[in-house]
C-alpha positions in Angstrom: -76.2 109.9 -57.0 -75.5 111.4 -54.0 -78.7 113.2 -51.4 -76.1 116.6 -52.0 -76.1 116.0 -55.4 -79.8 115.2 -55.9 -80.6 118.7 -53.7 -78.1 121.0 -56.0 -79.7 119.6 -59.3 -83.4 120.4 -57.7 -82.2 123.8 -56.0 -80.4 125.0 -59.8 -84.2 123.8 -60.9 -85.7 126.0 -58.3 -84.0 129.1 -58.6 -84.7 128.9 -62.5 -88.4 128.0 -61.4 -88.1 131.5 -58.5 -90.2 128.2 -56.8 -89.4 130.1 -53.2 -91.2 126.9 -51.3 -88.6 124.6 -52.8 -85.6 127.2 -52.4 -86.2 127.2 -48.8 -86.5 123.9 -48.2 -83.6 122.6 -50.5 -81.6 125.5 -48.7 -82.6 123.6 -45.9 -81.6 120.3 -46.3 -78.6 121.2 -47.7 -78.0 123.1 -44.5 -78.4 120.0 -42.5 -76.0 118.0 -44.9 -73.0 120.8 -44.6 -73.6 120.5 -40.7 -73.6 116.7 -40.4 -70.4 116.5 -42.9 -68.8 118.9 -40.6 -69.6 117.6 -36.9 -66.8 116.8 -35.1 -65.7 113.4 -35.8 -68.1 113.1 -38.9 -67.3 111.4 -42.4 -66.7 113.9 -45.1 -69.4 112.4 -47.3 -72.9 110.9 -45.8 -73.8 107.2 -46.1 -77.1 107.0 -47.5 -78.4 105.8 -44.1 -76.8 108.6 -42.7 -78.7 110.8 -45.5 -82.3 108.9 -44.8 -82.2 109.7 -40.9 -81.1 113.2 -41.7 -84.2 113.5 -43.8 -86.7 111.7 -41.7 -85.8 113.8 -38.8 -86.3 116.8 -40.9 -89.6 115.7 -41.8 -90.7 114.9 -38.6 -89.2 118.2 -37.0 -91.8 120.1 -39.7 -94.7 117.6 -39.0 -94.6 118.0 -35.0 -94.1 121.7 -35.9 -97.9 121.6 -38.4 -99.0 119.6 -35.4 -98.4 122.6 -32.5 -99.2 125.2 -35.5 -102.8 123.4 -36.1 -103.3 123.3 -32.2 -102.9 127.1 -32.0 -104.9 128.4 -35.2 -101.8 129.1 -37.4 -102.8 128.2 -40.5 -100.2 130.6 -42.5 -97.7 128.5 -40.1 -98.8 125.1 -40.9 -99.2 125.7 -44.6 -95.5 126.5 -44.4 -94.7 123.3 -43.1 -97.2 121.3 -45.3 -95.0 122.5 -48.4 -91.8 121.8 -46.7 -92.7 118.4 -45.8 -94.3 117.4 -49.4 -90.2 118.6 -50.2 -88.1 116.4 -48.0 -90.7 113.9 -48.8 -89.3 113.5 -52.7 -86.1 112.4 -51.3 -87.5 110.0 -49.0 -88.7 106.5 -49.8 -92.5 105.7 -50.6 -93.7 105.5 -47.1 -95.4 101.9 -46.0 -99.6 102.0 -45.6 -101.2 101.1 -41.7 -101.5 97.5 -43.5 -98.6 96.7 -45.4 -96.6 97.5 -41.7 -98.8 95.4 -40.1 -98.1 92.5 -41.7 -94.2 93.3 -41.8 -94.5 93.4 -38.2 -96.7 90.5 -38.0 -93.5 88.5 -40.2 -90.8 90.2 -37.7 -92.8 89.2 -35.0 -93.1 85.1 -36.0 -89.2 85.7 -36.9 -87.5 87.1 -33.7 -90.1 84.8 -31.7 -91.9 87.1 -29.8 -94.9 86.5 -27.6 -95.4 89.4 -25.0 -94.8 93.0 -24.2 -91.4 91.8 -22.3 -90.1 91.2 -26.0 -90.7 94.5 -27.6 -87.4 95.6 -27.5 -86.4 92.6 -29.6 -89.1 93.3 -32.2 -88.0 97.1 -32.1 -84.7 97.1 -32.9 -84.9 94.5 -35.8 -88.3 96.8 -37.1 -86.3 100.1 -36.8 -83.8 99.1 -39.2 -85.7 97.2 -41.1 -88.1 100.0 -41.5 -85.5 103.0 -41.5 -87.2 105.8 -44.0 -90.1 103.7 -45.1 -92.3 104.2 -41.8 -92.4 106.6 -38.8 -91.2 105.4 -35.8 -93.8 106.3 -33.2 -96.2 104.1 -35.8 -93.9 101.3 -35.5 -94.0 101.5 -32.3 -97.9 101.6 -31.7 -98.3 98.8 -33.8 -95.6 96.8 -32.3 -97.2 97.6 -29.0 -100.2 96.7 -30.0 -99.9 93.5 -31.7 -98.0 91.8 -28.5 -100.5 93.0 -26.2 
């Protein structure tokens, strides 16, 4: 089943629920599908890795945006943006724990034969796909950082 069809079923459930959180961020998402599917030069239908980096940026838009909201006192803000992440979250896949990345990394590392900071990119790109969805990038990216140095 489809990302487009998975949010119509949960928005039909949402508006029979008057859940206004989840009608806003369904409405959202399916937003975001309509304008990737009608970009210039796009695919009429989304690949599901098209679908997953549509919703992690999503989620990460609303998680900076808690971030700046926490930093200035606007907790009415951020609570917003807590509900619409624990959304977009459903459709995502279980995210990976500090450790369970670690030692991923620690396998992609032995793999690619890394052995200093000069071979990060190498580690990178394989970790990014491999970790598409599943972990956020800017953690992938410490830990990389951190286990070559």
């Amino acid at each position: 089943m489809s990302l487009e069809a998975k949010v119509m079923d949960e928005l039909k459930m949402a508006m029979r629920a008057k859940d206004d959180v989840a009608l806003r961020t369904l409405r959202a998402i399916k937003a975001a599908i309509l304008v990737e599917q009608t970009a210039t030069g796009a695919k009429a239908a989304l690949d599901e890795a098209d679908e997953l980096k549509l919703l992690t940026k999503m989620a990460k838009q609303r998680k900076d945006s808690l971030e700046i909201f926490t930093q200035q006192g606007r907790a009415d803000l951020a609570r917003k943006e807590e509900e619409e992440i624990v959304i977009i979250n459903k459709f995502l896949p279980a995210q990976l724990s500090a450790e369970e990345l670690e030692a991923a990394i620690k396998d992609i590392i032995a793999q690619v034969g890394a052995s200093s900071a000069a071979d990060l990119g190498k580690v990178m790109g394989v970790a990014s796909k491999q970790f598409a969805g599943k972990a956020d990038g800017k953690a992938v990216s410490e830990t990389v950082k951190r286990l070559l140095n």
